[in-house]
N, C-alpha and C positions, 0 to 999 in steps of 0.2 A: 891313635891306637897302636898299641905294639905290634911287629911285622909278623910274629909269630899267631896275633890274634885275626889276620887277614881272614873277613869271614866267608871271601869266596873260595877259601882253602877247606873250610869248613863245612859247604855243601856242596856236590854235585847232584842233582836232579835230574840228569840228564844220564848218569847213571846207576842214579838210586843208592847214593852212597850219604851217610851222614857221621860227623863228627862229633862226640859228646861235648867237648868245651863249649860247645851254644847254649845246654842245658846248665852251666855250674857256673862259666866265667863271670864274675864281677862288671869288669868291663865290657863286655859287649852285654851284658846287661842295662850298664849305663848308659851303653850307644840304642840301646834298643827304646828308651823311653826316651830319646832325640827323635830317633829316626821313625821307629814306627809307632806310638803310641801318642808324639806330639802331629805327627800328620795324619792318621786315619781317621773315620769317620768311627766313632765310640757311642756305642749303646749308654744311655744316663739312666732315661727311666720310663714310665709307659704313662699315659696322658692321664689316664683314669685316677693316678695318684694324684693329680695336683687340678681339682676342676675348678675352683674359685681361684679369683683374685690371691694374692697376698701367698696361696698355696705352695709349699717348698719343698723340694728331696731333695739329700744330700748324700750324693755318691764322688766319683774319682775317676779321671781321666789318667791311664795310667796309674800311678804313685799319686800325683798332684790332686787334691780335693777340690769340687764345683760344689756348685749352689745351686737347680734350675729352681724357676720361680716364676709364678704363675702373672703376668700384668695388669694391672689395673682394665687395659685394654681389651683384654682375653688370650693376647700373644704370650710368647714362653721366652726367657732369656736365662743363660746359665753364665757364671761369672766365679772365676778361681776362688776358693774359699779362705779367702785371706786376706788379713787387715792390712793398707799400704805404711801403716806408723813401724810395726816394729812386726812385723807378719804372722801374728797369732791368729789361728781359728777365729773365723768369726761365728760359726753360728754349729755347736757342738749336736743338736738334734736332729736326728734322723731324717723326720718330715716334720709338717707342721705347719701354721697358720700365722702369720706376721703383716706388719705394717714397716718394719724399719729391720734391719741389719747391724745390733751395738755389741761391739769388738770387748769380750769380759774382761782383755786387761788395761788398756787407757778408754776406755769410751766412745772411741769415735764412733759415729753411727752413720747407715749409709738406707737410702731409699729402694724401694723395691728395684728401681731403675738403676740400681750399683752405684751411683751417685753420692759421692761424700755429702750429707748433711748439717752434721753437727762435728763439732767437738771440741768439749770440755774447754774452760779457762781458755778461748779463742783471745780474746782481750785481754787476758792479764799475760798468757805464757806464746801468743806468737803475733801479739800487737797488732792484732787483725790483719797481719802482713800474707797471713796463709791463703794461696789461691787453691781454694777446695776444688775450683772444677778439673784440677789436673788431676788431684788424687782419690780418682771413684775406683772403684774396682776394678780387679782386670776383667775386662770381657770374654768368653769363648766368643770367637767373630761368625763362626759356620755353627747353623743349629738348622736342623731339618727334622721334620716327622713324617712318619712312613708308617701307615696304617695303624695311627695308636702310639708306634716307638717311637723317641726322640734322639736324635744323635747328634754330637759335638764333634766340631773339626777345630783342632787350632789354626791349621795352617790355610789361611786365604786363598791357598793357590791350588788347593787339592781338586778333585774333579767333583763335580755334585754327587749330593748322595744318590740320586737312581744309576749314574753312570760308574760310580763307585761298586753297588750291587750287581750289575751286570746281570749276567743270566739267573746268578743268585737271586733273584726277585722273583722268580717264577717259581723255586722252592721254598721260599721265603710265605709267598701268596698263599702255600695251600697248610701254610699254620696259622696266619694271621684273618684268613680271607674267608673261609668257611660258610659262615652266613652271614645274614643281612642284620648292618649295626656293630660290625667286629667285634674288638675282645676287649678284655679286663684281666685287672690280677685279681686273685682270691686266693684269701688264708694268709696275706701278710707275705715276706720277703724271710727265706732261713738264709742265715749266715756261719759259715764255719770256716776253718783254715786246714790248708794240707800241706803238710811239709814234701812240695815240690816244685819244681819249673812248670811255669804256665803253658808252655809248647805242649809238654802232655798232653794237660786236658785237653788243649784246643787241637791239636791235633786227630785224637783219637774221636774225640766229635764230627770231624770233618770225614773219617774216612772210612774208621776201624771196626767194621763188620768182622772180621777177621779173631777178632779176643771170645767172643759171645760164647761159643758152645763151651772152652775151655776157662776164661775168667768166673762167666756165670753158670757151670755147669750144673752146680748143687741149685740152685733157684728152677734151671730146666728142670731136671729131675723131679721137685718136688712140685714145681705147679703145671709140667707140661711133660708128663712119662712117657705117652703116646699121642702123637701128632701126626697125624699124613695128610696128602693130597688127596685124598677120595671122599665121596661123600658119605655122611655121616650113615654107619651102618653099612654100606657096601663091601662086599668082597675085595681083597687085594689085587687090581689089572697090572698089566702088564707096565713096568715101571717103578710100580709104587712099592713104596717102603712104609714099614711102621717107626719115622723118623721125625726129627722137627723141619720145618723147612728148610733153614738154612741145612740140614746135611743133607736132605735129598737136593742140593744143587739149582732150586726154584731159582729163575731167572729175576736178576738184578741189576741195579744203576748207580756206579761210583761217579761221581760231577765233579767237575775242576774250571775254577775260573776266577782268576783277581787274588788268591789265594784263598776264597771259600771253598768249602763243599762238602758232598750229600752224600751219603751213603743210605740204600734202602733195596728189602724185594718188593717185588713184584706178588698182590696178592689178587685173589677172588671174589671177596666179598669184602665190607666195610667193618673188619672186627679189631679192636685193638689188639694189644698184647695180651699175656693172660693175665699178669699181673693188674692190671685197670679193672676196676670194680664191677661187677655185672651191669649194673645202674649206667655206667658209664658206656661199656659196650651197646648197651640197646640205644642209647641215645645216638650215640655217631648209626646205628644203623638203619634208625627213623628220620636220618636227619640227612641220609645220602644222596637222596633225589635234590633237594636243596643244594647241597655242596655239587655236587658233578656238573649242577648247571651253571656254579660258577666259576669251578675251576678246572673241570674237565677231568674225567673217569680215573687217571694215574693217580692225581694228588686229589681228589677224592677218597682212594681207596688206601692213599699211603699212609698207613697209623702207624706205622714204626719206622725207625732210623735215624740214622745220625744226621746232622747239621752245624757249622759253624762259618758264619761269615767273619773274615776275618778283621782282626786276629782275636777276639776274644768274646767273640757272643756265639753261644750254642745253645741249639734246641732239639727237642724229642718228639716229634709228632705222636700224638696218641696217647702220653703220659704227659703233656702237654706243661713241662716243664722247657724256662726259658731260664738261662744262666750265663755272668759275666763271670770270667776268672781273673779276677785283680791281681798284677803281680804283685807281690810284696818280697824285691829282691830276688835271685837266682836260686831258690831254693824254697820258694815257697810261696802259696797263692792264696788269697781269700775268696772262697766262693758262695757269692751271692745267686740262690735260686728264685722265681718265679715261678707261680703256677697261674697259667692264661688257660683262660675260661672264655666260650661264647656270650657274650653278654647276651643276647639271647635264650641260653641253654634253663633252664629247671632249676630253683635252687636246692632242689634235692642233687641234680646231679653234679649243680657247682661242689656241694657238699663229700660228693662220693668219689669229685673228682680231687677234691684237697687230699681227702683220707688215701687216695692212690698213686698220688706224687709224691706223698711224705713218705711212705711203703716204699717205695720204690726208690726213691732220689731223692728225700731229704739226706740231714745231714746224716741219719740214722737210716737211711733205705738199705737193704738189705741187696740192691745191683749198686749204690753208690759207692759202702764199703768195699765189695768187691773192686769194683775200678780204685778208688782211693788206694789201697793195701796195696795194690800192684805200684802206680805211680811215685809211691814214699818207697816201697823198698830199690826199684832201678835208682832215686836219688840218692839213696843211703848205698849203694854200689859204688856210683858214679863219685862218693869220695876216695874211692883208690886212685893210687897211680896210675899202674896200668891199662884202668877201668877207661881211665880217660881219654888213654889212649888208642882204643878198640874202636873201629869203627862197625855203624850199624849198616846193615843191610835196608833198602827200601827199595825192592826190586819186583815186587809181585806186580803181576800185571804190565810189566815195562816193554813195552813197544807195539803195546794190541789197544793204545787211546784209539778212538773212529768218536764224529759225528752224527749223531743218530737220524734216521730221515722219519721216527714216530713223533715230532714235537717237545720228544724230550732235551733241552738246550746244552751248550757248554760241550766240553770236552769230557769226554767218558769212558768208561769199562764196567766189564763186572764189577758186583759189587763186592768181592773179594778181590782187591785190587788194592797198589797205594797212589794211585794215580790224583786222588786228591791231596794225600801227604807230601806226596813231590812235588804239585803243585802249589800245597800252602809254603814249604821250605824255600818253592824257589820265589814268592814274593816275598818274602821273608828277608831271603839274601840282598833281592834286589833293592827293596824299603834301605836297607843296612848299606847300602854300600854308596846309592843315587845320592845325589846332591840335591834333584828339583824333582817335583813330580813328572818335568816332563818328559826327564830319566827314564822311571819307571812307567809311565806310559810306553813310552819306544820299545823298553825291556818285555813290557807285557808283549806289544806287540809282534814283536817275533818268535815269542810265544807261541800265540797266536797262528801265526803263517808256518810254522815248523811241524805243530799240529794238523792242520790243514792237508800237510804233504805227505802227512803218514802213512 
């Protein structure tokens, strides 16, 4: 890589400093789907989609297309979506139901088990000299599932996926974990494209409490004009404001760890946002006694906020939207949503909870275009000269991390904080620059102990 693309020039963490060329450059775009997209643990797809044999979804690791696919056995195997003859697509449908894997443009065909089968005029065009068992599929070699979700590693040497998660599993739990029987998708998977860099989104998932009142101020307005902290009908005590919560200051929790994390307040009772369907609100609130006792009163109560384990899977507690941002190149992402449902839950409120993800956070949501509209125009900036050479500020919050002694895990601050953006950056840097995982393990670690001594 060119010395001027040096990406430890390109972030400081340590003083909250970042450089736009991470967001546009070509090349360390390319080094990024080496570095961190060929070694991380990658969200595929959720279990529910594929329960029979034969059963298949076809997403992307990175750029690179897989195949998971459901075994004869009841096991799961994902395998690069590519014919070994001349490397065309093998299998162009989304999901679906199969016995074999046949390559549309010479034929070869391959077994549920990636396994070369067949192929075409064996006898007449390769004198039966061809040994099929070398040329099956490539394998993902790391495939783990974590309450439902399936994840792919290419790299054998990476750390398993719980120790991967780290404390992230504890925020992870009180989306996945809720009641008894976990989750599912409902309403199908939306797909749309944003002309930007994938750090974005994943970024502002991990941390950015911070946009809300000024990104989505017109959606405040219209569905939330008066919000306080008192109870309904009471006179205004001493404190209170006729505000939403985030502006009266309600106490909250930024997380940082591995390069995930969480941003969320601190609430009273079990109510989503207001955007979620009534239907939907009473449910999480007939349904909190159950949850608290399994995941304990914080993520119980937490129905909003940001999430993204990194680097590219985030979620929305409470709108109960679950989304990968594919890069596709320095400039721009496809993003694939989910909406996870208690498989437990009413199918009226599976139903009201489709119709308030799609409101919200389809490709059409009405806070999605907001976020979207901001992230295209900083990219449509970030083609100036100049532009590129301005550094940003990521300082909020910088030197007040602490350890919480409530149970809350990880490395933390207010929830107006970039303490998780620094955090994601600087695993970011380190993915980008280490040689082994066992690199970025050491790197994490003094992480780790520097935090610690703060």
């Amino acid at each position: 890589m060119d010395d001027k693309l040096n990406v430890r020039s390109l972030i400081d963490a340590e003083k909250g400093v970042v450089k736009p060329a991470i967001y546009t450059d070509q090349a360390i775009y390319e080094l990024e789907l080496e570095r961190v997209f060929a070694r991380s643990w990658l969200f595929l797809t959720h279990e529910c989609l594929i329960p029979k044999a034969g059963d298949f979804f076809t997403t992307f690791m990175g750029e690179d297309p897989v195949i998971v696919v459901r075994q004869k056995d009841g096991s799961v195997a994902a395998f690069l979506n590519q014919c070994r003859h001349r490397g065309m697509k093998l299998c162009h449908a989304e999901e679906g139901n199969t016995r074999a894997l046949t390559c549309p443009y010479h034929g070869w065909s391959y077994g549920l088990d990636g396994e070369l089968k067949s192929v075409p005029l064996e006898e007449e065009a390769y004198r039966n000299a061809l040994d099929k068992s070398k040329w099956g599929m490539r394998k993902v070699p790391r495939l783990a599932v974590y309450k439902g979700l399936i994840f792919g590693n290419w790299d054998e040497s990476a750390p398993g996926l719980e120790d991967y998660l780290g404390d992230m599993a504890w925020y992870l739990d009180g989306f996945l974990d809720r009641r008894e029987g976990g989750t599912e998708v409902v309403g199908g998977i939306h797909k749309w494209v944003i002309e930007c860099n994938w750090k974005f989104a994943a970024e502002q998932f991990c941390s950015d409490q911070y946009h809300a009142p000024y990104t989505h101020g017109s959606a405040v307005q219209v569905l939330q004009p008066v919000a306080t902290n008192k109870p309904d009908g009471a006179p205004l005590g001493e404190g209170q404001t006729d505000k939403p919560a985030w502006a009266n200051g309600l106490g909250g929790v930024q997380f940082s760890g591995n390069g995930h994390g969480s941003a969320f307040f601190f609430t009273e009772k079990p109510d989503a946002n207001v955007w979620v369907d009534g239907e939907v609100s009473t449910y999480f609130r007939e349904t909190y006694a159950e949850t608290e006792k399994r995941v304990g009163r914080v993520r119980a109560l937490r129905l909003a906020g940001h999430n993204t384990m990194f680097p590219t899977l985030s979620w929305l507690n409470g709108t109960q939207t679950l989304r990968i941002w594919h890069p596709r190149g320095p400039n721009q992402i496809e993003v694939w949503a989910f909406c996870i449902a208690d498989k437990a839950a009413p199918d009226s409120v599976k139903e009201a909870l489709k119709k308030s993800h799609a409101r919200a956070f389809g490709p059409a949501g009405f806070l999605e275009q907001d976020d979207s509209e901001n992230w295209v125009e900083v990219q449509k900036v970030l083609r100036g000269h100049m532009a590129k050479q301005t550094e940003f500020c990521m300082q909020m919050g910088l030197g007040f991390e602490e350890r919480r002694d409530d149970g809350i895990p990880g490395i933390t601050n207010n929830t107006f904080a970039e303490t998780a953006a620094r955090g994601f950056y600087k695993r970011w840097a380190d993915m980008m620059t280490a040689e082994s995982w066992d690199e970025i393990d050491a790197m994490a670690g003094i992480e780790l102990k520097e935090a610690a001594n703060a």
